[in-house]
N, C-alpha and C positions, 0 to 999 in steps of 0.2 A: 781454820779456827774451829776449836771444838766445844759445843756448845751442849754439850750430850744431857739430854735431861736429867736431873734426879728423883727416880723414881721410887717408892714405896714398894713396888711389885717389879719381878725380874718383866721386861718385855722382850720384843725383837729389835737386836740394832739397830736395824735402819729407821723403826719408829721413834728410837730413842737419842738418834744423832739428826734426826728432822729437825729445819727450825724455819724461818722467813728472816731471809739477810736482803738489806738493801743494798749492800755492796758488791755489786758486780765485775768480775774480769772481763775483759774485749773480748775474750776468746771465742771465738762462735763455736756453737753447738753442731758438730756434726749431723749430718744428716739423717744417718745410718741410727742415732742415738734419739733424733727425733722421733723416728719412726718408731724406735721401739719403744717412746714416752708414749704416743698414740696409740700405739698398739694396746699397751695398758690399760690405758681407758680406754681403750674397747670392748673389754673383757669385763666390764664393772658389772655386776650384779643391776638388777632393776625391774621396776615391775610389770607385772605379763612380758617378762624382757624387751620391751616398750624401746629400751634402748633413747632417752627422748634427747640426748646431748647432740651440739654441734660444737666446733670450735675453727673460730676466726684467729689465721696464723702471720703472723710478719715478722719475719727476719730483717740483719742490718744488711742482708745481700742486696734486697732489697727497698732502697732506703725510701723511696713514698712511700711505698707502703706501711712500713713502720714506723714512719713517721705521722699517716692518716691516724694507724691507730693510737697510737702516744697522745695525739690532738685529743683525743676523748677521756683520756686520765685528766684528774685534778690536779691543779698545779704543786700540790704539794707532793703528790706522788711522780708526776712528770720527772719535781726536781733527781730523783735517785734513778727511778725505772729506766732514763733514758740511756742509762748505762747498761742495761742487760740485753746480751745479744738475740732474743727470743720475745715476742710481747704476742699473749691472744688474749679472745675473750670468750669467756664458753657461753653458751647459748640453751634455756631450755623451750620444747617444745610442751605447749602447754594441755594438748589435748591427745587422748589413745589414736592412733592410728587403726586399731581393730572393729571401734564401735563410735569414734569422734566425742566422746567423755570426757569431761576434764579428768585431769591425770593433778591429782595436788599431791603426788609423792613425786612430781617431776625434778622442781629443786631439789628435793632428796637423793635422787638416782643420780642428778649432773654432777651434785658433790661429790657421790661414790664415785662414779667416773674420775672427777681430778683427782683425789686423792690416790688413785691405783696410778695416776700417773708419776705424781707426787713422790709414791715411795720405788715407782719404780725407775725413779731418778736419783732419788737419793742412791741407788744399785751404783748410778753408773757417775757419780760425785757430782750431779746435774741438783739445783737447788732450785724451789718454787716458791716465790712470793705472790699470795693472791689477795686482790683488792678489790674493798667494797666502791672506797673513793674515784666513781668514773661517771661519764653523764652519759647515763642509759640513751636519754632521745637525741642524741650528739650521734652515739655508735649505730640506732635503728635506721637514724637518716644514712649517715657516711655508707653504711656498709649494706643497703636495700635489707635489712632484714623483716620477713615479711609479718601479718598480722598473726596471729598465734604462738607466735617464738618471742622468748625475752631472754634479751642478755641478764645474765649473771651475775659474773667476776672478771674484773680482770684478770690478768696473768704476768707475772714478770717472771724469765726463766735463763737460767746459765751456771757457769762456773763463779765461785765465789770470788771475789775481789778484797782490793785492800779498804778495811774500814777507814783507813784514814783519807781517801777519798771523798767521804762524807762533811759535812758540817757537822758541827761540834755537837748541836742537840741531835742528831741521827746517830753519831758516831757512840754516843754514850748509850741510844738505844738500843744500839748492836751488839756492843759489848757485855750490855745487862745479860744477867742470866735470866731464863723463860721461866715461867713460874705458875701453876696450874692450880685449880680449885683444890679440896682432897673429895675422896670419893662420900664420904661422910654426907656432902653438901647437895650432893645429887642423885644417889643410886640409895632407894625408897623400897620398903616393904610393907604391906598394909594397908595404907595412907598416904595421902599426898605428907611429904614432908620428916615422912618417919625415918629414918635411917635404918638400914635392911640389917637385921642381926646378923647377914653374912660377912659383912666386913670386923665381925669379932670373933669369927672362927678361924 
């Protein structure tokens, strides 16, 4: 299914056929393709390259485990997620490793992180759904994660599937086309709130 953004400005493919599909194929994700989704976010940019990401992985190879972490989604994301062959949950660390400081561009680097992994899935026809909806103190207990580290996002990852899999309100929000602010509304010269005269050149 092609959901390919419509854009105002030309970008790159793979940013522009990105989307979050609930509908997942069985197919499980090769290994080989995993490695090179992690690989990617390995590489994210971040600051003093702090590097502050982890990420907690469960496959349906193996099914507790991916079933522990499924338990920590909300049930209304349970309902769909539990069809994608791939489920984590990324993790940031909240303080520098070089001088024990807080690090509050931490969430910022872990996002750079998934999204490098993000589009480097989209390379390989691999799609990423990530969710807010999960119970933080659910995942810190289940999976020992220690004091200074906070989960994130979840993660829901694989091959797309049939939308009609879905319930009927999911299935029409699949189908919708994505739809984005314009840059007008956000991108400021000046002043908070002025709209930058470079979007009229």
């Amino acid at each position: 299914m092609d959901k390919s953004a419509d854009t105002k400005y030309p970008i790159e493919t793979l940013l522009q056929k990105r989307w979050s599909p609930r509908a997942f194929s069985d197919r499980m994700v090769e290994p080989s393709k995993l490695h090179s989704l992690l690989e990617a976010a390995r590489w994210a940019p971040s600051s003093y390259n702090e590097q502050p990401w982890s990420f907690i992985i469960a496959t349906k190879e193996n099914q507790a485990e991916y079933d522990r972490l499924l338990s920590c989604l909300v049930e209304a994301n349970q309902a769909w997620a539990q069809q994608a062959p791939v489920l984590m949950l990324s993790v940031a660390k909240h303080h520098f490793e070089r001088n024990g400081k807080e690090n509050r561009h931490a969430f910022h680097d872990v996002g750079s992180s998934v999204e490098n992994l993000t589009i480097q899935g989209m390379a390989l026809d691999i799609f990423v759904h990530q969710m807010a909806g999960f119970d933080i103190a659910k995942a810190r207990e289940l999976f020992s994660i220690p004091e200074g580290y906070e989960p994130v996002a979840a993660i829901a990852l694989g091959y797309l599937g049939d939308p009609q899999t879905l319930s009927e309100q999911l299935r029409e929000r699949e189908l919708a086309q994505s739809d984005r602010k314009p840059l007008e509304a956000f991108v400021f010269t000046g002043s908070w709130g002025q709209t930058s005269p470079l979007l009229n050149s």
